[in-house]
N, C-alpha and C positions, 0 to 999 in steps of 0.2 A: 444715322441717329443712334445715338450710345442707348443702351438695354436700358430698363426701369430696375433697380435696385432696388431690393426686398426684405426687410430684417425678418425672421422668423426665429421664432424661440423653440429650445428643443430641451427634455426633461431628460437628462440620463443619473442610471443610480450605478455608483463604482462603491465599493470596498475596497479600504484600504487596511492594512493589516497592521497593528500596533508592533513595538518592535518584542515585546515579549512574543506574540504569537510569530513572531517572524524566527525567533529564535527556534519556537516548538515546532515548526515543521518537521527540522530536519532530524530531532531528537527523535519524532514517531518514527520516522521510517530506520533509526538505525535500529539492530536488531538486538540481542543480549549481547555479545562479543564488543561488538561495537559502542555500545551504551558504555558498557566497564571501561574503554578505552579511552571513550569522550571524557567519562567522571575523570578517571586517574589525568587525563593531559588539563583538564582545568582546576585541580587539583595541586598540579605541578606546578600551573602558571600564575596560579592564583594566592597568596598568600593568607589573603584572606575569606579562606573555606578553608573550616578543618572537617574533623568528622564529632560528632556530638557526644559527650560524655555519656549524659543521659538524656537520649532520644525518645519522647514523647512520639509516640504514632499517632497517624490521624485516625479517628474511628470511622470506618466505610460503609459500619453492615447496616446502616439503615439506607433506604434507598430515596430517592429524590421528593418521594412523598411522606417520608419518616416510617414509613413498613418495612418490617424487619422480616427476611425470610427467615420463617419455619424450617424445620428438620423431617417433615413431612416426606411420602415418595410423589407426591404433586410437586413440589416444588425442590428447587436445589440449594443446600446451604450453602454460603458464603464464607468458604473458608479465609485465613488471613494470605496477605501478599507479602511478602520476605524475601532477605536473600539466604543462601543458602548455610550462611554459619550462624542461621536464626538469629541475628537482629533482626529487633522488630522494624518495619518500615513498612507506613500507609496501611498498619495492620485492620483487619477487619474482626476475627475472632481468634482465640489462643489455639495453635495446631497440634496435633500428638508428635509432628515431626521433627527430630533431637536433632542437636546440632550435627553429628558424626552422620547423621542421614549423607547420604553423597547424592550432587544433585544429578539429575538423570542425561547423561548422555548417549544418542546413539548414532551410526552410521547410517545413510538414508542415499538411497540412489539418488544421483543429480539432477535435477530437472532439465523439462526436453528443450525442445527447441525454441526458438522467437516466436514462430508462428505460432507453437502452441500456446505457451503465455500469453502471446495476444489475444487470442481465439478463448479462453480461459477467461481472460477478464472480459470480452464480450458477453462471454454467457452471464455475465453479473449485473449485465445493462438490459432495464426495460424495453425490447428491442420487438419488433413486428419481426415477421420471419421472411419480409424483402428486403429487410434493413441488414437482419444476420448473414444473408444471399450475399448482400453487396458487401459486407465486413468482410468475409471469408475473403472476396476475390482481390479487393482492397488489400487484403493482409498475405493475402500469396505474389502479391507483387511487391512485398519489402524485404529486400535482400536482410543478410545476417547481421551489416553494419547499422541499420534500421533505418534506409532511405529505400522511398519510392523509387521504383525503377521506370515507371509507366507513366503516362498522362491519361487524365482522368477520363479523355474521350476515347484512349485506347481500350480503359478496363471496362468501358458503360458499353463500347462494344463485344468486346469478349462475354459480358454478361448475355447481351441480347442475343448471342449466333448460337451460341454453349445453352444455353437453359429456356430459350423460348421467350424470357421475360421483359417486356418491355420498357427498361426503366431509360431514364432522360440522364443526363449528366449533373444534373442541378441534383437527384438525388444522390447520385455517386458522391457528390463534393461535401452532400450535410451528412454521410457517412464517415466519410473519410476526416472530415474533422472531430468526430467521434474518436475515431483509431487515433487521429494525433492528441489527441487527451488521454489517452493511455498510459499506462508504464512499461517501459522507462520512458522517462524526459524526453524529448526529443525524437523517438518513432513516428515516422511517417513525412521527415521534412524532404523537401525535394534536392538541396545541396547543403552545405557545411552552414552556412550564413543562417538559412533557414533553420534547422537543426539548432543554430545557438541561439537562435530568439525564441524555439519553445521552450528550451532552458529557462531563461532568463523571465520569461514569462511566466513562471510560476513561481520563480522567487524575485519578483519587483517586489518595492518595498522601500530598502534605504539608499542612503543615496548615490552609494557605489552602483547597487544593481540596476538603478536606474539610469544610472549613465552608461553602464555598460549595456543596456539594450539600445540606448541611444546611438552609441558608438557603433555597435555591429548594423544597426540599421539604418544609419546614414552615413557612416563612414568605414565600411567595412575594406570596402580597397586600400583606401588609407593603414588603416592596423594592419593588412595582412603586409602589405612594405613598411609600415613599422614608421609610418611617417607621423609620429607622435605627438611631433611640435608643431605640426601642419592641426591633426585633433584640438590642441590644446590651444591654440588659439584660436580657433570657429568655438570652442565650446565656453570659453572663457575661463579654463579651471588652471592650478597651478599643476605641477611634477608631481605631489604628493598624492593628489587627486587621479593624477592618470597611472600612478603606479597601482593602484590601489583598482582602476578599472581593468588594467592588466590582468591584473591577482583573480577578478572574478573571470575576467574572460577564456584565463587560462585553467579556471577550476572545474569547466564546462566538460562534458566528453563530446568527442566528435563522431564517436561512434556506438552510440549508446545501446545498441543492438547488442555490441560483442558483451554486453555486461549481462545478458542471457545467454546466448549461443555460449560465451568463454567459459560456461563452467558445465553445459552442455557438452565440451570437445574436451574436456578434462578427466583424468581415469574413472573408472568405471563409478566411482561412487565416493561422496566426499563427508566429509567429519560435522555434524551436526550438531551443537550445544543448545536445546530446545528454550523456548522463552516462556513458556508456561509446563504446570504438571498439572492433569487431573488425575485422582485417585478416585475411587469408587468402593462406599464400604455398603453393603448391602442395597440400598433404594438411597442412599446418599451419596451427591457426587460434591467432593470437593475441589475448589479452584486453586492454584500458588502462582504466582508470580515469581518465576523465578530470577535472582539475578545479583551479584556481587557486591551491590552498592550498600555502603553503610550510610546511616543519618548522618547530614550533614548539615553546619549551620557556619555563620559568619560568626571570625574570629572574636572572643570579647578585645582584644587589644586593638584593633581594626574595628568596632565597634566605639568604645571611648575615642579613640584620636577621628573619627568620625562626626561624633558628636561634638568634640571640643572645637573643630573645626567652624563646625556648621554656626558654630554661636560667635565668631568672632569675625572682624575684617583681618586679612592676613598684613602683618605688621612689614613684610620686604618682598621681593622679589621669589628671594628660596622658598619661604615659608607658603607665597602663592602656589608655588610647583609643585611643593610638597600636600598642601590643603589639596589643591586637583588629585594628584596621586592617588592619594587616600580617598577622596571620594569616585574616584574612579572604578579601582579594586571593589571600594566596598560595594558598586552599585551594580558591579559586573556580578560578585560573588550574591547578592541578595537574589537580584535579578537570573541566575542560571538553577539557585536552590530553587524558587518557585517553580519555573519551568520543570524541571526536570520532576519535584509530585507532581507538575499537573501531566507531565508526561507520563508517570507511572499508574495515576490513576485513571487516563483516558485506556492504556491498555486495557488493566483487569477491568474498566468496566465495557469494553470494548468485548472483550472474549466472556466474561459472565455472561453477556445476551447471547454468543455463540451459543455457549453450554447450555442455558434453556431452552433455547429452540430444538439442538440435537443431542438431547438429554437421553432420547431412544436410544441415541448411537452410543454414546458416551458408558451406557450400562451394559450395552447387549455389543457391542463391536459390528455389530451386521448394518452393510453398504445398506441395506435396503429400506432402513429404517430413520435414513437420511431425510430432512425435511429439505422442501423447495424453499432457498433462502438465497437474496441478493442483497448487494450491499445497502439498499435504501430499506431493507429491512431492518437491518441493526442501525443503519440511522435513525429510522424512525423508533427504535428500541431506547436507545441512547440518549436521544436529542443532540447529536453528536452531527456533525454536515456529512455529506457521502464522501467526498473527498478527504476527511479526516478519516475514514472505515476503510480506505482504501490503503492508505497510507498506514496504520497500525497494522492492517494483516499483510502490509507486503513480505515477504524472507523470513515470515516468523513461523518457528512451530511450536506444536505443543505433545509433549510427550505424554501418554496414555498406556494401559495392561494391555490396548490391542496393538500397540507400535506409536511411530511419531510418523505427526502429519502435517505436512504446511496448513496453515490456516485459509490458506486459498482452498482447498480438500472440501471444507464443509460449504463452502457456496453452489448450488445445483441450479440447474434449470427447473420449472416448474410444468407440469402435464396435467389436463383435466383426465382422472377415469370419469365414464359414462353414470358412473354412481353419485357422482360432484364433489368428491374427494381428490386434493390436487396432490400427485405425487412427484417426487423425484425424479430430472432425468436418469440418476445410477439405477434406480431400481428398474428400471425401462432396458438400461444394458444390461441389468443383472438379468434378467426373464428375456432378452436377444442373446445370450450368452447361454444358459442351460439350454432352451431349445436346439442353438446349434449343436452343442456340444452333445443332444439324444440324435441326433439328425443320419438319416441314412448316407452317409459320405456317396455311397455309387450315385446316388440324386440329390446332394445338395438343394436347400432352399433357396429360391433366390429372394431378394429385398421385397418383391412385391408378392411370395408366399409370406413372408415374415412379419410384413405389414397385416397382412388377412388375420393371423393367429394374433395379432397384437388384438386386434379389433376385435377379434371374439373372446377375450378378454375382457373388452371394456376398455382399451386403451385407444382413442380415437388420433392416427398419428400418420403422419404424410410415409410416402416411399425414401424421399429426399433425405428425412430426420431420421428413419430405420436406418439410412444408408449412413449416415454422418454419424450415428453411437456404434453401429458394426466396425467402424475405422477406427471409429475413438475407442473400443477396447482392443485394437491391433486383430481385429476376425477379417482376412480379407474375401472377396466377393467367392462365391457360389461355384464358377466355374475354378477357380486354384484351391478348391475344396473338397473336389471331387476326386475320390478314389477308386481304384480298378476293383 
């Protein structure tokens, strides 16, 4: 007897992303270099973007409830955001800084490894400290190309025999999709296939990328022999279509790992052009944007043959071609100006919430004065999603009187002291750091004396976590510390 058949209703809520914000993703995450380069090639391509005679800035400095910051030492002014031959652009206030100013470049050691990076943005996730456990062991099993090397019952073992702790596989796995939401794209897929659909999953959208997640994930055998016209008819689509899935499938990386590790294994230290400056004049900190772009706006001639368009039927075949043309251009070039203020405005207001919260650091340079901040912090500062936060501060720095720092620098983990004051994990290595550093070398400390001195302190803090910031400022253990 055949089953009973059951209709059941099911409520699901998807976002889908307009094609402006599809365009702004990639705009956050390029950095100054790259932003200049994007402007200039659509610039090139574009006939209709020039740059603006006279460019109107937007006015910033009031803030989303119309309060204007003070010049107070409570609070931080709002200096303007510009590029460096002072055009004004997205200005906020007029700055003392002349054109001839040169903008600030400097050289800054490479960043370290994949793991690290990984491990770096973990500490930015509201995470329990069995979650962070199973992150660490999760992310010492992905090679440098940024594929899992293990299965998931291999590393729920190694956790259990290695640390005591008895976690299940099912936690391992809602970890581990944690790490493959990470950056870069694609870390933590188990082969190439995989790898291209978490790509692809983050920029679904139109209707190339949508087909090319379709293709990698139901016809991936097919693409890799290239069997195109086998694709193109299961999927229905024409040549022009599948060239175009091509184009995205081959824009992917396959090894998204090396795009950390590769500049990790690069000479000792690489050329940095910073994406913000703070200055500091007394109890005043100011913010700039920095960056090459002048005002830009749609051509008036591209403008008129727009309009004249829009008001007529086109009288033959040419003039059809030509009416599209033009509204094409015109709607590309409107449509990349908007983007790109909103792209420059989501930074500075992205990094203005940095600056208030590590406004201590910003004036005095000292690690220790670092505040406990995560990225759902400056989202909820923002009103900006975490995943836009993450994407604004990725490759970006900002140059300061105390050096330049990646913007990943100011996100810390957070500690309760015994006082109910939460502090910083850096100020926790900074006080693991001078004690070693008074330490009698013939008797070395080990983690679970340094753990005791933490506590009499008022720092109430595991052996495990002493041991994890003693690595993390490169102090190794107790016994390769001891001297004759």
């Amino acid at each position: 007897m055949a089953g009973k058949q059951t209709l059941t209703q099911e409520q699901k809520l998807t976002q889908r992303l307009s094609p402006l914000q599809l365009m702004l993703v990639p705009l956050l995450q390029m950095n100054r270099g790259e932003i200049e380069e994007e402007v200039r090639r659509e610039m090139d391509d574009n006939p209709a973007i020039e740059v603006a005679e006279d460019p109107q800035a937007d006015q910033l400095a009031k803030d989303e409830d119309g309060e204007v910051f003070d010049e107070t030492p409570e609070q931080m002014q709002e200096a303007d955001y510009r590029d460096e031959d002072d055009i004004p652009y997205y200005r906020t206030n007029i700055s003392n800084r002349s054109a001839d100013d040169e903008t600030p470049n400097a050289v800054v050691v490479a960043e370290g490894s994949l793991v690290d990076y990984l491990m770096g943005q973990v500490g930015e996730r509201e995470l329990t400290d069995r979650q962070r456990l199973i992150a660490e062991y999760v992310i010492g099993n992905i090679d440098d190309n940024g594929y899992l090397q293990r299965k998931v019952s291999a590393i729920t073992d190694d956790i259990v025999f290695q640390t005591g702790n008895d976690v299940d596989e099912h936690e391992v796995e809602e970890v581990l999709q944690i790490v493959r939401d990470l950056d870069p794209a694609g870390v933590g897929a188990t082969d190439l296939r995989d790898c291209l659909l978490l790509q692809l999953e983050r920029e679904r959208g139109d209707e190339a990328h949508l087909l090319a997640y379709k293709v990698v994930d139901k016809y991936f055998d097919a693409f890799i022999k290239k069997h195109y016209s086998r694709i193109i008819s299961s999927l229905g689509i024409d040549s022009d279509k599948m060239k175009q899935v091509v184009d995205v499938i081959r824009s992917l990386n396959p090894k998204p790992g090396n795009t950390i590790t590769g500049i990790a294994d690069e000479s000792h230290s690489q050329q940095i052009i910073p994406d913000f400056n703070v200055d500091v004049e007394g109890d005043t900190v100011n913010l700039t944007l920095l960056n090459n772009i002048p005002d830009l706006q749609v051509s008036e001639s591209y403008s008129l043959l727009y309009n004249k368009y829009s008001g007529k039927k086109p009288a033959s075949r040419r003039e059809e071609e030509e009416a599209a043309d033009i509204k094409n251009k015109y709607e590309k070039a409107s449509n990349f100006i908007k983007v790109l203020q909103q792209r420059q405005e989501t930074l500075f207001k992205t990094m203005r919430a940095i600056t208030l919260r590590q406004r201590d650091f910003f004036l005095t340079g000292d690690e220790m004065q670092l505040k406990p901040m995560i990225l759902k912090d400056i989202a909820d500062d923002t009103g900006l999603d975490v995943s836009v936060v993450s994407r604004v501060t990725m490759n970006k720095y900002v140059t300061t009187q105390w050096g330049v720092f990646p913007l990943k620098f100011f996100f810390t983990e957070g500690l309760q002291h015994e006082s109910g004051e939460e502090v910083s994990s850096r100020e926790i290595q900074s006080i693991i750091k001078s004690v070693i550093d008074a330490e009698d070398k013939r008797k070395p400390l080990s983690d679970l004396k340094l753990c005791d001195i933490l506590k009499s302190k008022g720092y109430e803090i595991a052996r495990r976590t002493v041991a994890k910031y003693r690595e993390r400022i490169g102090i190794p253990v107790a016994r390769l510390r001891k001297e004759i």
